[in-house]
C-alpha positions in Angstrom: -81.7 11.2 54.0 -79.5 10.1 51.5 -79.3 11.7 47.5 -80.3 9.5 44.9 -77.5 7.9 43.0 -77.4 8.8 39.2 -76.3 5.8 37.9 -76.7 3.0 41.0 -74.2 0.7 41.3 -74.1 -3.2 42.9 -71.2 -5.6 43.8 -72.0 -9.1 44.1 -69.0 -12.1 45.1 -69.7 -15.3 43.4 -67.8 -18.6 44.4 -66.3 -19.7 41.2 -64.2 -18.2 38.1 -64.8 -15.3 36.2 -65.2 -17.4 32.5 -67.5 -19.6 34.6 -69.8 -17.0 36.1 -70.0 -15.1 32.7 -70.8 -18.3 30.6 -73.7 -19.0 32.8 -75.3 -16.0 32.0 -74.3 -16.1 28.2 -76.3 -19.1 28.0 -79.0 -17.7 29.6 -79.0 -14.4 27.3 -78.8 -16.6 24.3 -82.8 -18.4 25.4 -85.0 -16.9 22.6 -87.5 -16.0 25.7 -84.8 -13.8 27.2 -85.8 -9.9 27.2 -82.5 -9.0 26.9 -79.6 -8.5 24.3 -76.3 -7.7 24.9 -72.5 -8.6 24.7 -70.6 -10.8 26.9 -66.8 -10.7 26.9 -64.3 -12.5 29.2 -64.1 -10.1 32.1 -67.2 -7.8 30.9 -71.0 -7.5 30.3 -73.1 -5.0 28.6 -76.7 -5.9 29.1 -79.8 -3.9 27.8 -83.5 -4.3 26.8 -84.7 -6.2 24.0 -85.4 -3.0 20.7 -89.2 -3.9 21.0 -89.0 -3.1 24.5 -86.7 -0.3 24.9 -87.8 3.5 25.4 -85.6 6.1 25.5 -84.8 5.5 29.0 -84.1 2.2 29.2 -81.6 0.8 31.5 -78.1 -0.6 30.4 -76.0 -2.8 33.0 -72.5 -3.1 33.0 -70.1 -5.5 34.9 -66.6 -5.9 35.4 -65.5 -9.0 36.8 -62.3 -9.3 38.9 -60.9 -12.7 40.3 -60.4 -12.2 44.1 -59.4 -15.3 46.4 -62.9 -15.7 47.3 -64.3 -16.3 43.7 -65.1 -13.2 41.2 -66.2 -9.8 42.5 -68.7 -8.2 40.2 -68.8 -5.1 40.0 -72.2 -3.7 38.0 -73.8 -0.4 37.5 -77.0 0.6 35.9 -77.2 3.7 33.8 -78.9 5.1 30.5 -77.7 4.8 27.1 -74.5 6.0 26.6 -75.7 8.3 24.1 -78.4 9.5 26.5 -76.2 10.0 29.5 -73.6 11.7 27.2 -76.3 14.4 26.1 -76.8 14.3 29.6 -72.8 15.1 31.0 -72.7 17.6 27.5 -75.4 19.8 29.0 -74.7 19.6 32.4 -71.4 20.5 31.6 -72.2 23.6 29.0 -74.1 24.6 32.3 -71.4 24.9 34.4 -69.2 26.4 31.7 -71.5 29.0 31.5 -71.7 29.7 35.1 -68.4 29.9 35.2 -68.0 32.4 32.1 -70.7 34.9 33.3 -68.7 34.6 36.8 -65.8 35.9 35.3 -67.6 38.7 32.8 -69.3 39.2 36.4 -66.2 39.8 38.1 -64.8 42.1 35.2 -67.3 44.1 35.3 -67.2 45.3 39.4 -63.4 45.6 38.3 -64.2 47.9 35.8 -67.0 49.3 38.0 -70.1 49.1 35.5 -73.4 47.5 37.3 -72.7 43.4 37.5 -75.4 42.4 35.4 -74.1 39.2 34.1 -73.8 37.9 38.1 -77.5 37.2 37.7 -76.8 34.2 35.2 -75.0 32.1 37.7 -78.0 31.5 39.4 -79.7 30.2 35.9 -76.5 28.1 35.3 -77.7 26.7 38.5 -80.8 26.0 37.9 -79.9 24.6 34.5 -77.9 22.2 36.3 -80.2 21.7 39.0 -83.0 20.7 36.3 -80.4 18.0 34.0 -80.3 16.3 37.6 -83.9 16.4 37.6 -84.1 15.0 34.8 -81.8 12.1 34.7 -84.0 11.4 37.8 -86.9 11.4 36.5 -85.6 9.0 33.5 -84.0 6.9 36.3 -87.6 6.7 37.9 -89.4 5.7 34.3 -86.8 3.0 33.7 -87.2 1.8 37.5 -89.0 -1.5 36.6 -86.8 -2.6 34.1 -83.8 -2.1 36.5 -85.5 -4.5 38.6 -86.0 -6.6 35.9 -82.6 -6.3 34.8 -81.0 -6.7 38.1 -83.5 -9.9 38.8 -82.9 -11.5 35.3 -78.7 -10.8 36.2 -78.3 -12.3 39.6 -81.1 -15.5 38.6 -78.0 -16.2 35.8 -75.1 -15.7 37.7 -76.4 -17.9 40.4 -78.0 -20.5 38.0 -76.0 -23.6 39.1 -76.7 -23.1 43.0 -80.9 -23.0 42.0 -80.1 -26.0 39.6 -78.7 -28.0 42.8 -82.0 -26.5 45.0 -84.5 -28.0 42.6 -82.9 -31.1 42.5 -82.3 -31.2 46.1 -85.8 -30.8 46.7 -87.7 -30.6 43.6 -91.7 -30.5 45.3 -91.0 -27.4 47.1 -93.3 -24.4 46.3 -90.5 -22.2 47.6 -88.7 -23.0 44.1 -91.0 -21.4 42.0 -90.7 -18.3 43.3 -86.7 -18.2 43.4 -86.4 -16.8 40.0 -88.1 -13.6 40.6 -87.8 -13.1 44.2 -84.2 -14.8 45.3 -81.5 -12.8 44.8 -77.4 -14.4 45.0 -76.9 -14.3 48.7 -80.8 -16.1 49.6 -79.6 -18.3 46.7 -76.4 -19.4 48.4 -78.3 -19.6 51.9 -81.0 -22.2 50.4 -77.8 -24.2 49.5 -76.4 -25.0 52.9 -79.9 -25.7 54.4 
């Protein structure tokens, strides 16, 4: 059984140039339909949900593009706002901290031969630590749809130009309305060289 990741992460290889990948989904972000907002640069993207949309745990995607022989290797992760995963690091971290103080008061104190009270807080530290992970969990699990959203509305964009040459390959199949929401890159790409 594997541990849920925090903040998941995808990598995704597209077949043409970084400016070229990044302006398809530019154009995309810019539709006034689109239910996302967010800033793309020449080798980065910061994606999140629309304000009217967004809760507190609302998803934001970024990707890093790097130009590899092949094309542009994508490299994305999905995470909370930055202010909400920094609350997240500051407490997990005053946590630890704190473990680690009472470890050493702890310690001092069977030195000095009084009774090690201040041991018991380390398992509390634990706990507190144990509960922030719990936590960023449970916001990961509230904000699970619009991930999928996210991830859905991000690799439709990127591969906009192979569905473009699908529909116009074969324009009365019913297999084409359903590419937007349920195709992702690499079924895109395999449609293609049918």
């Amino acid at each position: 059984m594997s541990v849920p990741r925090i903040r998941p992460r995808f990598q995704t290889l597209v077949p043409c140039h970084p400016q070229k990948a990044f302006e398809k989904f530019r154009l995309r972000l810019q539709q006034p339909q689109c239910p996302f907002e967010g800033t793309v640069l020449d080798t980065f993207i910061h994606v999140t949900v629309k304000p009217e949309a967004r809760h507190y745990w609302s998803p934001v995607l970024m990707v890093q593009a790097r130009d590899v022989e092949a094309g542009t290797l994508l490299h994305g992760h999905f995470g909370p706002h930055p202010y909400v995963w920094t609350l997240l690091l500051a407490i997990a971290a005053s946590m630890g901290l704190l473990g680690l103080f009472v470890a050493m008061y702890g310690c001092a104190q069977v030195i000095l031969g009084q009774p090690p009270w201040a041991l018991l807080a380390i398992p509390a530290s634990a706990l507190g630590m144990a509960v922030v992970y719990g936590v960023s969990l449970l916001g990961q699990w509230r904000a699970h749809a619009q991930i999928l959203q996210l991830k859905s509305f991000f690799d439709v964009s990127i591969c906009a130009q192979e569905m473009a040459a699908i529909e116009k390959a074969r324009p009365q199949t019913p297999e084409l309305l359903q590419i937007e929401t349920d195709r992702s890159c690499v079924q895109c790409r395999q449609l293609c060289q049918r």
